[in-house]
N, C-alpha and C positions, 0 to 999 in steps of 0.2 A: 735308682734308675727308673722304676716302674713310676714315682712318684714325678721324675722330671717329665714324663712322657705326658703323664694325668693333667701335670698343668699346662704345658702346652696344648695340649686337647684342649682344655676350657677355656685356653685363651682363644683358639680358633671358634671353639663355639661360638662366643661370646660377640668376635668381632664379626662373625657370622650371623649372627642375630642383629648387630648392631646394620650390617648392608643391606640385612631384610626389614629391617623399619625405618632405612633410608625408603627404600623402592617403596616400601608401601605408603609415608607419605605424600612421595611425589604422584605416585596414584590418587592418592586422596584429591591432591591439586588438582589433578589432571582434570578428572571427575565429575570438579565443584560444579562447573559449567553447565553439565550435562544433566547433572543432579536438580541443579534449577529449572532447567526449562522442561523437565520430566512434572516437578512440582508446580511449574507455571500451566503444562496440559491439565493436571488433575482439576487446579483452581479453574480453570476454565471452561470444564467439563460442573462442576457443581455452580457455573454463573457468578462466579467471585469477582467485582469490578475489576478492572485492571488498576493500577497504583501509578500514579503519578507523580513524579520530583521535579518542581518548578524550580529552576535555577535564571537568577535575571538580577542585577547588581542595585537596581533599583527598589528598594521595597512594596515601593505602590504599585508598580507594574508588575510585581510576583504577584502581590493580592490578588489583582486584576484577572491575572492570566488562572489565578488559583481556583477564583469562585465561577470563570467560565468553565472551567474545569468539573468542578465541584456539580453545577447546573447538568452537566451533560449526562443523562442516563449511562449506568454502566463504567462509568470512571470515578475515582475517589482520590483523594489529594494525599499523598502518605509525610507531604513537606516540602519545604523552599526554601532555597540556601539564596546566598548572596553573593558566593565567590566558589570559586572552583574546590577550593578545600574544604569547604561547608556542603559543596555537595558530594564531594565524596565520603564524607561522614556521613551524610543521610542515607548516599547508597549503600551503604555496609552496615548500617544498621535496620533499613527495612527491604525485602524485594521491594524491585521499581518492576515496572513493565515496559514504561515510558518516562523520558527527561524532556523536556522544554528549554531547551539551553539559550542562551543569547549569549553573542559571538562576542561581544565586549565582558566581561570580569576583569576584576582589579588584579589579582593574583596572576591571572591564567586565559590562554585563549580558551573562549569557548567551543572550538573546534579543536583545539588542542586536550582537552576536555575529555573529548567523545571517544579517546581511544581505551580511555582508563575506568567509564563506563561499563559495565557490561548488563546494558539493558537498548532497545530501541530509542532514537534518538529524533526530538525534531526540531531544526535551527529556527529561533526565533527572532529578527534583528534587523536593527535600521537600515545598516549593511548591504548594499543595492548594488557593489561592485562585482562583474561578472567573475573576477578570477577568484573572491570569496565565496560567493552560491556555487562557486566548478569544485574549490575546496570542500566544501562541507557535504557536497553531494558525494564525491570523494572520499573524505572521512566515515561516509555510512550514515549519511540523514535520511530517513526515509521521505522530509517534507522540509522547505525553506520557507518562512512566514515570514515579509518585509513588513518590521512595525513603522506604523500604526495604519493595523487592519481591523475591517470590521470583524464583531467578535462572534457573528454567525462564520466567518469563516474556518475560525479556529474550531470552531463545534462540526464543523463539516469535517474538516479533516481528523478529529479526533472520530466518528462514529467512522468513516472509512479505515482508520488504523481499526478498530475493532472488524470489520469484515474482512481487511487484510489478515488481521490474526485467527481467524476462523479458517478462511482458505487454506492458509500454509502452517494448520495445526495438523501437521500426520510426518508419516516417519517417510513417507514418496509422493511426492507429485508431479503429475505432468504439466506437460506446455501450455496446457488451455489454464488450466487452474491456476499458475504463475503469472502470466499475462492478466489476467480476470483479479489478482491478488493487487500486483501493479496498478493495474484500473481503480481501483478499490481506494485507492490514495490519491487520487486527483479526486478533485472537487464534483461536485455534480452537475456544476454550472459549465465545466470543462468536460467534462463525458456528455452532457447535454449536445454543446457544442458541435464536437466530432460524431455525434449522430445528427446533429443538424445536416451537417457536410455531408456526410455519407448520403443523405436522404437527398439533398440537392445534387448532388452528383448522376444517381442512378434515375432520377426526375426528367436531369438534362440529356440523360441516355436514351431512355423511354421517349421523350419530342424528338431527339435527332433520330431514331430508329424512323417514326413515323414523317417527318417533314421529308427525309433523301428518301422515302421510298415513293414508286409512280402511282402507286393502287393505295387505297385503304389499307390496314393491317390488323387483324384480330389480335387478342392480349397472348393467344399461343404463336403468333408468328413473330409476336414482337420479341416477347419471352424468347426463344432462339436463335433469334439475333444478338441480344445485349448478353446474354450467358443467366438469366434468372428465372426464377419458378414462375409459371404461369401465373397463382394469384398474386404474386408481387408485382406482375406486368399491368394485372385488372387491378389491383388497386391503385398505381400512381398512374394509369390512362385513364380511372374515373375521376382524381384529383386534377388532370390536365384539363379537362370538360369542368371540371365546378371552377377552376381558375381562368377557364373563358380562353384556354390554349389549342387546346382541340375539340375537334365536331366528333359525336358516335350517332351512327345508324345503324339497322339492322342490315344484315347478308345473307339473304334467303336463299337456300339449296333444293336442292330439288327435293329431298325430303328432308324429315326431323325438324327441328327448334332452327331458327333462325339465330342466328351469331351475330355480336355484337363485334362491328369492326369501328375502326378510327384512322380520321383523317385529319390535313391540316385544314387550318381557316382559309 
C-alpha cells in the first residue's frame, strides 16, 4: 500500500514538473521580445550601427538600396532577401534593427510581411495608391518611400530613424520627446518647410498687428498683441524694415533711451 502511494507521488511530481517547464517556456517566449530590445539598448549605448535587412524582389534594387545603406554613417547591412521567406530566414538568423521592405514579393505581401517581423520597418515601393500607404502606415511603417527616389532621400530618412531611436531609447517618455521622436522621421526638407510656415505666419502677424494699429508700435506692444516674446517681436519687425515692409524711427520720452517704434509705409 505504502508503495501504491510512493508511486503516485512521483507520478504527481513528475507531471508537476512537467506544467512547470510548460510555464517556464512560454516565459521564455514571452521574454524573447523584451530580451531583444534590452540587448538593442546596450548595442546602442556602446555605438554599434544599427543592422539593416534589405528585402526587394528585385536583385539590383536590393544592391542598390544596400550600398545606400552601407554609405550611411552608423548603419550596416546584416543581408537581402528577395522574397518574404528569405527574409524571414535572415531575420532569425541575425538581429535586424531595421527592414526595407517592398510591398511587391513573389511569395508574400510585403505589408503582409511586417507583422512577422519583429524589428522597425520602412515600406519601400512603386505603389503610390492611397489605401496601400493607409495600409502599411497601419501595419507599423515608420516611413513610405515611392520608388524611384532620389537616394539622398533614403539617407535622410535613414539618419532620422537613428535620432528617432535615440529619443525613444528609455523605459518613459513624455509628450515633447515623442512628438520631437516623430519629427525625427520626416525629412529635413519637410521640417524645413513647416518652420518656413510657422516663420511666415507669425511675420504676417507681426505686419497685421502694426498696419490695423492708428499710432506706431514698439516691439513690446507688438509682442502683447500677437501673444510672443518681445525679442521675437524685434526680430521679425527688424526683418519687416530690411524687406522694405515697414518704416522704424525712434520714440523719445521724456527721459532714458529712446525706443524704437514701427509703422506702416
Amino acid at each position: 500500500m505504502s508503495d501504491h502511494r510512493e508511486d503516485h507521488d512521483d507520478r504527481d511530481d513528475h507531471e508537476g514538473c512537467g506544467d512547470h517547464n510548460h510555464r517556464e517556456d512560454h516565459d521564455d517566449r514571452e521574454s524573447h521580445a523584451h530580451r531583444d530590445r534590452r540587448v538593442h539598448r546596450e548595442r546602442e549605448g556602446r555605438r554599434v550601427p544599427f543592422s539593416v535587412l534589405v528585402v526587394d524582389d528585385d536583385f539590383r534594387v536590393a544592391d542598390l538600396h544596400a550600398s545606400l545603406v552601407a554609405d550611411t554613417p552608423g548603419f550596416t547591412v546584416v543581408g537581402t532577401a528577395h522574397s518574404a521567406r528569405a527574409a524571414l530566414a535572415e531575420a532569425s538568423a541575425h538581429p535586424v534593427d531595421l527592414a526595407l521592405v517592398d510591398r511587391y514579393l513573389p511569395d508574400r505581401s510585403g505589408i503582409e510581411l511586417m507583422a512577422d517581423l519583429s524589428c522597425d520597418v520602412f515600406v519601400l515601393s512603386a505603389a503610390a495608391e492611397g489605401e496601400t500607404v493607409r495600409k502599411a502606415l497601419s501595419a507599423g511603417a515608420l516611413a513610405y518611400l515611392i520608388k524611384p527616389f532620389p537616394p539622398r532621400l533614403l539617407s535622410e530618412k535613414l539618419r532620422g530613424y537613428a535620432r528617432f531611436r535615440q529619443l525613444t531609447d528609455a523605459e518613459m517618455l513624455d509628450q515633447n520627446v515623442i512628438d520631437n521622436a516623430f519629427d525625427a522621421l520626416r525629412s529635413p526638407r519637410a521640417s524645413r518647410s513647416r518652420q518656413a510656415a510657422a516663420q511666415t505666419v507669425t511675420r504676417e502677424l507681426v505686419l497685421a498687428a502694426v498696419d490695423s494699429s492708428g499710432a506706431p508700435l514698439s516691439a513690446g506692444e507688438v509682442a502683447a498683441q500677437i501673444g510672443v516674446s518681445r525679442a521675437t517681436a524685434q526680430r521679425y519687425l527688424a526683418d519687416l524694415v530690411t524687406r522694405g515692409r515697414l518704416r522704424m524711427r525712434l520714440r523719445y520720452g521724456a527721459a532714458g533711451r529712446p525706443e524704437q517704434e514701427y509703422h506702416h509705409l
